[in-house]
TORNUTI-569423 format. One record per residue: residue number from 1; x, y, z of N, C-alpha, C, O in turn; residue in one letter. Coordinates in steps of 0.1 Angstrom, whole numbers, m for minus. Atoms other than C-alpha are relative to their C-alpha. Layout:
<pts>
NUM, X, Y, Z, X, Y, Z, X, Y, Z, X, Y, Z, A
...
</pts>
This chain:
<pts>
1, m15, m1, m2, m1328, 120, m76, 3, 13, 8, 11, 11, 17, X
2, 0, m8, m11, m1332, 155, m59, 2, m4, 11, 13, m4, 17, X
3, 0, 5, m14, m1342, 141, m29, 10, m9, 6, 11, m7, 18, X
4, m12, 6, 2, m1311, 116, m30, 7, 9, 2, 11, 13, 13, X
5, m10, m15, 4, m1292, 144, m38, m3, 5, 15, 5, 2, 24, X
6, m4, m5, m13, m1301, 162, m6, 2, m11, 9, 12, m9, 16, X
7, m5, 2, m8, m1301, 134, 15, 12, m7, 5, 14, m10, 17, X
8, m12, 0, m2, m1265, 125, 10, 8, 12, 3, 19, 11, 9, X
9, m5, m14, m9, m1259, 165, 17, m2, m2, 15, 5, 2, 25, X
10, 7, m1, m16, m1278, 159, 48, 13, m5, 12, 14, m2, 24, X
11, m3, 10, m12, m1251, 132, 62, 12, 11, 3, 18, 6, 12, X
12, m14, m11, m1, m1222, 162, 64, m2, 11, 5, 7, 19, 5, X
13, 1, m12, m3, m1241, 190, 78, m8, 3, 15, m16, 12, 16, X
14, 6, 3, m11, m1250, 182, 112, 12, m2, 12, 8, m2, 24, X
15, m12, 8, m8, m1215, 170, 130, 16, 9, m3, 20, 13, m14, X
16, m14, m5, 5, m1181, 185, 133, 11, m7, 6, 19, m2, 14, X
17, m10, 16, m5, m1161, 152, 140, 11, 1, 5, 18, m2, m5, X
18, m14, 0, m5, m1128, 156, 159, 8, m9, m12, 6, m20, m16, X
19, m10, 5, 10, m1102, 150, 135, 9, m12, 5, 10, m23, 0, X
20, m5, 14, m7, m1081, 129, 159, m6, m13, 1, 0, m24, 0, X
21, 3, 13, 8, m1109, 106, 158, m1, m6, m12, m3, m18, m13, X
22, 8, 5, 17, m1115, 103, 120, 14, m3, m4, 16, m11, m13, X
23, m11, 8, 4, m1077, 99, 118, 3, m10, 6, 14, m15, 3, X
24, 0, 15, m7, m1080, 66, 143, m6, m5, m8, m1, m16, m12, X
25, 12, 8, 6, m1110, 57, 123, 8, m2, m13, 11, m14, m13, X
26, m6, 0, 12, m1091, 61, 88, 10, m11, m1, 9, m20, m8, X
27, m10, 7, 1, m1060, 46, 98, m4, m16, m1, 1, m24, m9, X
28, 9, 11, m5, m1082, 16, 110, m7, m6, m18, m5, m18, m22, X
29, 5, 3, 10, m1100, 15, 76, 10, m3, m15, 7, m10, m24, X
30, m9, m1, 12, m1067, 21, 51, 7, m16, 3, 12, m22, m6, X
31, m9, 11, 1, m1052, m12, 66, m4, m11, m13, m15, m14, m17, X
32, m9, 2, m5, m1030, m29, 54, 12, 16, m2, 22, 21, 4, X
33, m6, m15, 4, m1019, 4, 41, 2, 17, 11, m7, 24, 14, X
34, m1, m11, m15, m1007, 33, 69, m5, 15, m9, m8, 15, m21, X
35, 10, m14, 3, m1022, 70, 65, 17, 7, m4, 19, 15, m14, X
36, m12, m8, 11, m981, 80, 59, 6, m9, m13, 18, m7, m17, X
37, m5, 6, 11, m980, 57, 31, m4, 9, m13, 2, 10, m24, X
38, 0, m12, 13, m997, 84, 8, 9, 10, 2, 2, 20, 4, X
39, m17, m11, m5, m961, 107, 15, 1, 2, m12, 4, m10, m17, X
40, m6, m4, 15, m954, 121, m21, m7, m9, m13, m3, m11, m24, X
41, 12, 0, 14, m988, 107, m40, m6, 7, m2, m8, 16, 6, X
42, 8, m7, 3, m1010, 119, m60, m13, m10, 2, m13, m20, m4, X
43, 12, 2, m9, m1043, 110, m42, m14, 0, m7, m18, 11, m11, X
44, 17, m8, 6, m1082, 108, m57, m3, m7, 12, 4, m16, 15, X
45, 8, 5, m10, m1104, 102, m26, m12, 2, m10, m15, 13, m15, X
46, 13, 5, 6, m1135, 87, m44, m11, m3, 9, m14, m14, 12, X
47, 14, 2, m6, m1166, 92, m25, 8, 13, 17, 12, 7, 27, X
48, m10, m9, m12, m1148, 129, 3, m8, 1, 10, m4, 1, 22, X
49, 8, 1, m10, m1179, 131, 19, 0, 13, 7, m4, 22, m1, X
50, m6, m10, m9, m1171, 158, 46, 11, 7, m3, 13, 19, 0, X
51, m15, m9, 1, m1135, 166, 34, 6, m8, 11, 18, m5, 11, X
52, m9, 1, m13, m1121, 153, 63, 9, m12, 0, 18, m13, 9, X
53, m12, 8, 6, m1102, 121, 47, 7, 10, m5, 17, 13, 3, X
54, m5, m10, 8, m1091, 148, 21, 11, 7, 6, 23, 9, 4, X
55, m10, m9, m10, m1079, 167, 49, 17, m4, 4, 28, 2, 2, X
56, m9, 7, m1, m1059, 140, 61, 9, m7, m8, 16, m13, m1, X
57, m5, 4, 6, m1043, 127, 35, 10, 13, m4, 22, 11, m3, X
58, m8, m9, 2, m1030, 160, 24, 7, 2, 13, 19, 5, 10, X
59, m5, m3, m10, m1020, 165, 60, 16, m7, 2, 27, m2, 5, X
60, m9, 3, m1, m1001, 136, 59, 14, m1, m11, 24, m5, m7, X
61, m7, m4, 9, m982, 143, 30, 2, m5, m19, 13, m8, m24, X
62, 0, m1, 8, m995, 139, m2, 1, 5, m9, m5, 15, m8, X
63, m10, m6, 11, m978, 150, m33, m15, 10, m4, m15, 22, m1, X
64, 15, m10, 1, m1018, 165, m43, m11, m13, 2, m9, m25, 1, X
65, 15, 4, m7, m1054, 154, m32, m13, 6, m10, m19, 17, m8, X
66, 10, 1, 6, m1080, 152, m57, m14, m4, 5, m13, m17, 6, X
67, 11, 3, m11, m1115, 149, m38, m11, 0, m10, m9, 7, m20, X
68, 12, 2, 7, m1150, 138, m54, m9, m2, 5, m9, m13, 11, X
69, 16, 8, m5, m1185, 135, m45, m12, 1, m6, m13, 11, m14, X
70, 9, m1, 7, m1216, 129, m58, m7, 12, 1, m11, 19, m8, X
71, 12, m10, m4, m1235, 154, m33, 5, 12, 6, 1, 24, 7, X
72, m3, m13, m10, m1212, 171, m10, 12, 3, 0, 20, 3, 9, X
73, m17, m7, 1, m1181, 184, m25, 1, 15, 1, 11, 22, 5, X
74, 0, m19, m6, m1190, 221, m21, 3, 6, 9, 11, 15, 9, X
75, 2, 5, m13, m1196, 213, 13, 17, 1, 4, 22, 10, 10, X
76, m11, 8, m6, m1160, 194, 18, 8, 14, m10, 18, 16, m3, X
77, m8, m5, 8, m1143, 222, m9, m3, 11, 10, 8, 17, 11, X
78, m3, m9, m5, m1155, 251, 16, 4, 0, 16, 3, 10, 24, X
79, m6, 0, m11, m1141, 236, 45, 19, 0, m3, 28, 7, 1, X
80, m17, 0, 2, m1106, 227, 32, 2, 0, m16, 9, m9, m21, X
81, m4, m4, 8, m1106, 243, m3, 11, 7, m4, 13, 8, m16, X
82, m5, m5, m2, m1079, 264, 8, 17, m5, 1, 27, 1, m2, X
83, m9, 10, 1, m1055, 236, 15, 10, 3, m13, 5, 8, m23, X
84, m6, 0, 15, m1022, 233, m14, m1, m13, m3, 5, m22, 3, X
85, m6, 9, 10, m1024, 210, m37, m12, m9, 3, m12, m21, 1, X
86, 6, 8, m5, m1055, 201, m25, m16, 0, m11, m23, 7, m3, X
87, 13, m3, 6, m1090, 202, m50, m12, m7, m4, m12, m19, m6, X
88, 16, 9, m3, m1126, 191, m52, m7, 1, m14, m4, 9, m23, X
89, 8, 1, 11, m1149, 184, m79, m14, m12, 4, m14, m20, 14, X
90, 12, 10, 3, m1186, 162, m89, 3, m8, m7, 9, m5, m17, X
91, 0, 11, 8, m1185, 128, m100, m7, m11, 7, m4, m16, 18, X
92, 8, 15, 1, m1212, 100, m102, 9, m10, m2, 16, m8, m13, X
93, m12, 11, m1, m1188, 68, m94, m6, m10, m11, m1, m19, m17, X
94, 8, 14, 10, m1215, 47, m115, 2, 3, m14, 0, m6, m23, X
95, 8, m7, 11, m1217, 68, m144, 12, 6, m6, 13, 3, m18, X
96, m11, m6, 1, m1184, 87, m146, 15, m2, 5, 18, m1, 16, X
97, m11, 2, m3, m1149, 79, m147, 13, 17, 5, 15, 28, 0, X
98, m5, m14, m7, m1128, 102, m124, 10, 4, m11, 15, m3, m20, X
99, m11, m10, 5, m1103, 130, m139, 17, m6, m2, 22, m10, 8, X
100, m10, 3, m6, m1069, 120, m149, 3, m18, 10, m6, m26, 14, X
101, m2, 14, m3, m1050, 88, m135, 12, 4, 18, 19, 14, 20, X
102, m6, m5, m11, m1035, 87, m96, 11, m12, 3, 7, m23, m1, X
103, m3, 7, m11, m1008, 66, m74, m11, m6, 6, m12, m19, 4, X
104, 7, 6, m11, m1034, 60, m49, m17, 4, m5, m21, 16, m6, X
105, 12, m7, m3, m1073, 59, m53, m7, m6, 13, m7, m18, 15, X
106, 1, 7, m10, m1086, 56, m22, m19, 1, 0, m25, 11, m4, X
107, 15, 0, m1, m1124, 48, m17, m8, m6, 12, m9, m18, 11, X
108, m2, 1, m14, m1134, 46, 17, m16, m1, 8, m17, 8, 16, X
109, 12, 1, m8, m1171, 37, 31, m11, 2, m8, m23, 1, m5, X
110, 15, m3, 7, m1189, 44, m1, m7, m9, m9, m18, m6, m15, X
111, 3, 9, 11, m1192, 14, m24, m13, m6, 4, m21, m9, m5, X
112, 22, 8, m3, m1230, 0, m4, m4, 9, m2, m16, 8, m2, X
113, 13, m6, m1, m1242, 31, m10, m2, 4, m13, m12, 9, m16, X
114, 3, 0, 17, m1238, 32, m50, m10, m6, m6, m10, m18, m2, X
115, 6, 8, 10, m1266, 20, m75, 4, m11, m4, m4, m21, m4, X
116, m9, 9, 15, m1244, 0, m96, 16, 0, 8, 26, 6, 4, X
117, m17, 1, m2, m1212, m9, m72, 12, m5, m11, 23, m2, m13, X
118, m10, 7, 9, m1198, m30, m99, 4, 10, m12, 15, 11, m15, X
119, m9, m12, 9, m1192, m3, m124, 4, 9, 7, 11, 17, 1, X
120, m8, m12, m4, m1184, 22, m96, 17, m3, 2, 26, 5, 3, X
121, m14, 5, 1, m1153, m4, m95, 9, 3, m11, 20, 6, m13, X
122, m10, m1, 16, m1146, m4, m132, 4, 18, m4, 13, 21, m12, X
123, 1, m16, m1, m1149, 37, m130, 13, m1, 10, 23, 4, 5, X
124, m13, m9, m11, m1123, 40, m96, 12, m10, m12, 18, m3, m20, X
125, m10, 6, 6, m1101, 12, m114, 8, 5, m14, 19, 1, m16, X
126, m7, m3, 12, m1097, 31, m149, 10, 12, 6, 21, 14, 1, X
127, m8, m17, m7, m1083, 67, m125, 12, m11, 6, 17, m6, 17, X
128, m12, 4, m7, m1052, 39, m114, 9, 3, m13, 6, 4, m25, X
129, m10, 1, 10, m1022, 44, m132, 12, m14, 3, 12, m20, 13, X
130, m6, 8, 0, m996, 19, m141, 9, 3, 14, 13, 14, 17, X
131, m8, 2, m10, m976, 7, m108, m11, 6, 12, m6, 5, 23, X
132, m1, m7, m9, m1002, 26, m87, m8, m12, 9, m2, m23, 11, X
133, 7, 6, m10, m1030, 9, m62, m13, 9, 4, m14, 21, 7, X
134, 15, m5, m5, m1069, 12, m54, m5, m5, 13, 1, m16, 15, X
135, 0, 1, m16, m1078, 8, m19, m20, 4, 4, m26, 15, 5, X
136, 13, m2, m1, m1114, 1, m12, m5, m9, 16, m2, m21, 18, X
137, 5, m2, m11, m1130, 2, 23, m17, m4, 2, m24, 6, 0, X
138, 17, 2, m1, m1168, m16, 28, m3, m14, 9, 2, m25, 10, X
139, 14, 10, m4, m1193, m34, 45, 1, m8, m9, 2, m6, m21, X
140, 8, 12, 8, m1199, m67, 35, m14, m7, 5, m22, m1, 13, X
141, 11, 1, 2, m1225, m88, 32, 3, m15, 18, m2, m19, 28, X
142, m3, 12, m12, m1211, m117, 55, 3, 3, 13, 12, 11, 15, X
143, 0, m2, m16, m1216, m118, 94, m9, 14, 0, m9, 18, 12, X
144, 8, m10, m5, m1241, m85, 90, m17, m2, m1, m26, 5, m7, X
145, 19, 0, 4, m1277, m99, 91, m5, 8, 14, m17, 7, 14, X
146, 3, m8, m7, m1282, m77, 118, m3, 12, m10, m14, 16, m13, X
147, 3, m13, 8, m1274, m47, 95, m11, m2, m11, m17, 8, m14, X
148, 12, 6, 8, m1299, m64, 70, m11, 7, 5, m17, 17, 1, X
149, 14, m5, m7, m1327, m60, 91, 2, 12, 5, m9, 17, 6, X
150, 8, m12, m5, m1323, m28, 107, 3, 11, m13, 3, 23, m9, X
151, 1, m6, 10, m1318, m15, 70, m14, m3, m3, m20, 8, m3, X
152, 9, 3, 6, m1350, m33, 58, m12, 9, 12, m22, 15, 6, X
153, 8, m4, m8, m1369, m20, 93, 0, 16, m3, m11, 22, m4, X
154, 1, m15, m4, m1357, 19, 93, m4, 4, m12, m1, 16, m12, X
155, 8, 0, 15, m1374, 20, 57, m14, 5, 3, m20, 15, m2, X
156, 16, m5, m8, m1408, 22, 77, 3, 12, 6, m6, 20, 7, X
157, 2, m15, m10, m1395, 53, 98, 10, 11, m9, 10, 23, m6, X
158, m7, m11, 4, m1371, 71, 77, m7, 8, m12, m6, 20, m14, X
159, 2, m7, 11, m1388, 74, 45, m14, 11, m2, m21, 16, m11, X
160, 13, m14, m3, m1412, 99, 62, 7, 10, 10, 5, 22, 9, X
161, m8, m8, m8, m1389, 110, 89, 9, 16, m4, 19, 16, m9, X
162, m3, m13, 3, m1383, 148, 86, 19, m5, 10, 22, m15, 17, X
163, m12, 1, m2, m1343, 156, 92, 0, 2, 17, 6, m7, 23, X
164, 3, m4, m12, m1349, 168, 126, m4, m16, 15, m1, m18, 27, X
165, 3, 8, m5, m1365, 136, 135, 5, m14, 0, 3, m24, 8, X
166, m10, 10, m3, m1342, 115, 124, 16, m1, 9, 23, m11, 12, X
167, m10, m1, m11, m1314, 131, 146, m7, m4, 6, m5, m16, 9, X
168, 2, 5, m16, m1336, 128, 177, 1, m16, m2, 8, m22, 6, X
169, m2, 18, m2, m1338, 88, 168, 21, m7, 2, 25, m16, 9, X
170, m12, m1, m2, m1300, 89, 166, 7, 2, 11, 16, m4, 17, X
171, m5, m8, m19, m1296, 109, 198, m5, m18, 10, 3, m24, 16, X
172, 3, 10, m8, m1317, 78, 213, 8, m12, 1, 12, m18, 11, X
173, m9, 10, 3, m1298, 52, 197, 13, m3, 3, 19, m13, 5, X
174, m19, 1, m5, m1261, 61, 205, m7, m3, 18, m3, m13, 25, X
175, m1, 5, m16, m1278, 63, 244, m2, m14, 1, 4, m21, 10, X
176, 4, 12, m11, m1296, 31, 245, 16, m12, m2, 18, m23, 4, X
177, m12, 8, 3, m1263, 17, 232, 10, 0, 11, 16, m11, 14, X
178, m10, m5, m9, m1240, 33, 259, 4, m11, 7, 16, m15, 6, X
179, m3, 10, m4, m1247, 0, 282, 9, m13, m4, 17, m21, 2, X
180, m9, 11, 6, m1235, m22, 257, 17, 2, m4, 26, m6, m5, X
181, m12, m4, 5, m1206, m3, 246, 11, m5, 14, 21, m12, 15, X
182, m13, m2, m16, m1189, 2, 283, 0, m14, m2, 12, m16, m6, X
183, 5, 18, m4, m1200, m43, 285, 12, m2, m11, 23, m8, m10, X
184, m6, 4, 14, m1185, m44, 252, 18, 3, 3, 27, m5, 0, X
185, m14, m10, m2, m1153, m21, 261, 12, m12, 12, 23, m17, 10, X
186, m7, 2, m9, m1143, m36, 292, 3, m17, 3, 11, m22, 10, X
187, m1, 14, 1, m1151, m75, 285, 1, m5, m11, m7, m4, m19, X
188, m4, 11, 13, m1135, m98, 261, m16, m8, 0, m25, m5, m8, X
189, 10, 9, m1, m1161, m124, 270, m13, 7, m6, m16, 5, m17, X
190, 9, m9, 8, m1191, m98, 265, 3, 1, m16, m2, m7, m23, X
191, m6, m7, 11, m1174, m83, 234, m4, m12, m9, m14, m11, m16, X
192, 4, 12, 7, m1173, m118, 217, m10, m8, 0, m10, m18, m8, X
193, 15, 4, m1, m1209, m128, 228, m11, 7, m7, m22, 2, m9, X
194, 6, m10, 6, m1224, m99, 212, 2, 3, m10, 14, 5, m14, X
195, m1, 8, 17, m1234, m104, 174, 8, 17, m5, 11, 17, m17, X
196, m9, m12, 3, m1215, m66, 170, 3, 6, 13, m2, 17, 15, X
197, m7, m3, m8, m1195, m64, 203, 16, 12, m2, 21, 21, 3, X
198, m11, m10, 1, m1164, m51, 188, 0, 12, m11, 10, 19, m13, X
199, 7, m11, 3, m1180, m26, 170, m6, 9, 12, m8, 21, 9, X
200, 6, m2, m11, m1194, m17, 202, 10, 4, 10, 8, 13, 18, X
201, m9, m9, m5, m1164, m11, 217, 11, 7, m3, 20, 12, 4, X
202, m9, m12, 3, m1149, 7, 195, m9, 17, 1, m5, 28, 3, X
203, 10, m12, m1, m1178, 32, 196, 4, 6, 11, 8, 17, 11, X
204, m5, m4, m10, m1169, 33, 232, 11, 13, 3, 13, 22, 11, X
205, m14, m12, m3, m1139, 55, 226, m4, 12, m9, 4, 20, m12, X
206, m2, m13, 12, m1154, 80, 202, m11, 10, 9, m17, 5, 18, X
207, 11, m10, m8, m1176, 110, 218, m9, m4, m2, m10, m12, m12, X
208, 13, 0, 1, m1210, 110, 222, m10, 3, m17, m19, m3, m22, X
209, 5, m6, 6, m1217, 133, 194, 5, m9, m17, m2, m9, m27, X
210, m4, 7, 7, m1196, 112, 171, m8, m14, m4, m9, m17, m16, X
211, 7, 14, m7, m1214, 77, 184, m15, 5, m8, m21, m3, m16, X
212, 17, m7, 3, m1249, 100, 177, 5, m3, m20, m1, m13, m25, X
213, m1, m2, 10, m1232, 107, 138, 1, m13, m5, m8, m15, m14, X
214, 1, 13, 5, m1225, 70, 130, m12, m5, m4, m13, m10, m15, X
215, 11, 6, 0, m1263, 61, 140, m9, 11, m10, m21, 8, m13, X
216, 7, m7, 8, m1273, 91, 118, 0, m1, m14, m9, 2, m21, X
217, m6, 4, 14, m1257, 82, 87, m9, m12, m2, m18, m12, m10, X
218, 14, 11, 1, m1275, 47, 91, m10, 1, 1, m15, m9, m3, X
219, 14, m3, 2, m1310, 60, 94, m2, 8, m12, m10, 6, m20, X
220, m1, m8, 11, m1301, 87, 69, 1, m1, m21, m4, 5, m31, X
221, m5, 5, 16, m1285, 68, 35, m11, m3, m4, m20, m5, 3, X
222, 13, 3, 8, m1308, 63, 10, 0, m11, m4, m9, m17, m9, X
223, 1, 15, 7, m1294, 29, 3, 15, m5, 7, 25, 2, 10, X
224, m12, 6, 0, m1269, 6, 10, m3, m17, m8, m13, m24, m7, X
225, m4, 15, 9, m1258, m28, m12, 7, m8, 8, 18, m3, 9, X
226, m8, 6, m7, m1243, m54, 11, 0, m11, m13, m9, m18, m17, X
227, 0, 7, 9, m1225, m73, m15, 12, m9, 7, 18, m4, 17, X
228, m12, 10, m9, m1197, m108, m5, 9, 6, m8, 10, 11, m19, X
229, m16, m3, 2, m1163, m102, m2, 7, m5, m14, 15, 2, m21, X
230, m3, 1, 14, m1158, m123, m35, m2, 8, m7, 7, 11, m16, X
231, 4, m2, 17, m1180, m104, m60, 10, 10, 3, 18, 10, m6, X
232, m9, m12, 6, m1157, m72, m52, 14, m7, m7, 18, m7, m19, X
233, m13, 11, 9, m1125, m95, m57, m2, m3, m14, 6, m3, m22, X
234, 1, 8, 15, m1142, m107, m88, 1, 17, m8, 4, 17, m20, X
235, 5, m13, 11, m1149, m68, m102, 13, 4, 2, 14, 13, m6, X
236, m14, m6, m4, m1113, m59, m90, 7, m9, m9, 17, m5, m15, X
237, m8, 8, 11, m1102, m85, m110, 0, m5, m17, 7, m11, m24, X
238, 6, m1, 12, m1123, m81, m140, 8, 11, m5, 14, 10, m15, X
239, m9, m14, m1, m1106, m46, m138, 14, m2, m10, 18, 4, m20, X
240, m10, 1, 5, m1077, m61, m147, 16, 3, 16, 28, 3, 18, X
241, m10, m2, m10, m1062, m56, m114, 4, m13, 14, m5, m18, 21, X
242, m5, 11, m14, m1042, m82, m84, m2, 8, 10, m1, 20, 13, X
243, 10, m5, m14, m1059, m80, m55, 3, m9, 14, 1, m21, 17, X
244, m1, 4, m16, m1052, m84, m18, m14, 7, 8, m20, 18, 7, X
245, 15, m8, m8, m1082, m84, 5, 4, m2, 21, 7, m13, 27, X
246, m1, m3, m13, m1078, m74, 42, m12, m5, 11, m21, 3, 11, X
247, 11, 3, m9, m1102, m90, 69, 6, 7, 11, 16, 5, 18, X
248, 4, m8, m8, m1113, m61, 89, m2, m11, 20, m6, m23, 21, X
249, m4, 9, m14, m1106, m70, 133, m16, m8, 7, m19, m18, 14, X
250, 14, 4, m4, m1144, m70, 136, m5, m13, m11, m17, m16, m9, X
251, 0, 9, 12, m1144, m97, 102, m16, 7, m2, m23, m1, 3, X
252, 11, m3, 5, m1178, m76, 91, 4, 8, m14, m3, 8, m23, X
253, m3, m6, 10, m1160, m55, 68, 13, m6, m7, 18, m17, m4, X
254, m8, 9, 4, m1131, m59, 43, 7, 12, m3, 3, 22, 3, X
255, m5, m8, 1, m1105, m38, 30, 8, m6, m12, 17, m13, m9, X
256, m6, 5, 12, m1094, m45, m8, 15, 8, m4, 14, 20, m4, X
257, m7, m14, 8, m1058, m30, m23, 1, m16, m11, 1, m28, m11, X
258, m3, 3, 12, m1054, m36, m56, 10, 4, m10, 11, 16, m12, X
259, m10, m8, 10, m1028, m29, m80, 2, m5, m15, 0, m15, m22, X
260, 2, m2, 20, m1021, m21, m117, 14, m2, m2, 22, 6, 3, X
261, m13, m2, 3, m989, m33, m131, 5, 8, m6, m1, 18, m8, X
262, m8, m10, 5, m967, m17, m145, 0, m1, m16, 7, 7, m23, X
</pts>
């Protein structure tokens, strides 16, 4: 678990992401829900990572910003600890039900990389309060047998790979991509021939260094769960909660809100 333990530190201490991109990227991942729809909530970001959701949500105007992570809330608390109304803490999503009940929990790219996603559901689901809404952001399992295999393949090189050496493969991978991105960017026709074209052009628009951080994070995780778009519907619904699910523009991901009546 150590070793887990650092290498979810690992994915936040390498990159210092342009905020303007990570609020394109956010807004993109909160749909159907806009980034000034948290305006006067009270906020848990479930799984902060970096802080830099955290950031934004408080930015845009949340009532307060409760932030959690398993590995790297220290991390995300001594970048924007400082913030009002804004505070960080540890919580295992499998294991531990967060603090307190919110408006909004937002959970944003971490549900493949849990043990046990289906109780990390029943865990964000109990922090909803009556009338509020849970908002879960993942990878699915449908349209990514690509991501399959190059999960099953980078098993052989990561689980020896010093940190060092899994950036340089990173560095390689955003380049050899570069061709496809621009192909990807500039042609519909490409774009939709290519089994992750529009992924490919959206990469296109993010820096280099950013493009590098994406492919590091995927060599880096210690795991990911690609589970179907139903089972979460079904654990969202076990919950006790009505559930709208969003098909993501590239249909590889999904985007669940859920809500608690009143």
């Amino acid at each position: 678990m150590a070793i887990e333990h650092q290498r979810w530190r690992e994915q936040w201490t390498h990159f210092a992401p342009s905020i303007n991109d990570e609020r394109r990227q956010l807004e993109r991942w909160l749909m159907p829900l806009h980034l000034s729809d948290v305006r006067g909530l009270d906020v848990l970001d479930a799984g902060c990572g970096s802080g830099v959701h955290t950031m934004l949500y408080a930015d845009a105007g949340a009532k307060s910003v409760h932030a959690v992570d398993y590995a790297s809330w220290k991390e995300a608390e001594a970048r924007f600890g400082d913030l009002p109304n804004v505070s960080f803490g540890q919580l295992d999503l499998c294991t531990q039900r967060p603090p307190g009940t919110y408006d909004l929990v937002c959970c944003v790219g971490v549900l493949p990389h849990v043990p046990d996603p289906e109780a990390a559901v029943r865990n964000l689901a109990a922090a909803v309060r009556p009338g509020g809404r849970l908002l879960i952001w993942a990878t699915v399992r449908e349209g990514n047998t690509g991501l399959l295999m190059f999960d099953a393949t980078k098993v052989l090189i990561t689980s020896w790979a010093t940190k060092g050496i899994k950036l340089a493969m990173a560095r390689l991978l955003a380049l050899a991509t570069l061709p496809g991105q621009t192909l990807a960017a500039r042609s519909a026709v490409v774009r939709r021939a290519l089994p992750y074209g529009d992924y490919l052009a959206r990469l296109s628009s993010l820096p280099f260094p950013r493009v590098t951080q994406n492919f590091y994070d995927a060599l880096n995780a210690p795991r990911r769960i690609l589970f179907t778009a139903d089972q979460v519907t079904g654990w969202l619904r076990s919950a006790g909660l009505s559930v709208q699910v969003h098909v993501t523009d590239d249909n590889k991901s999904r985007t669940w809100l859920a809500h608690l009546a009143n």
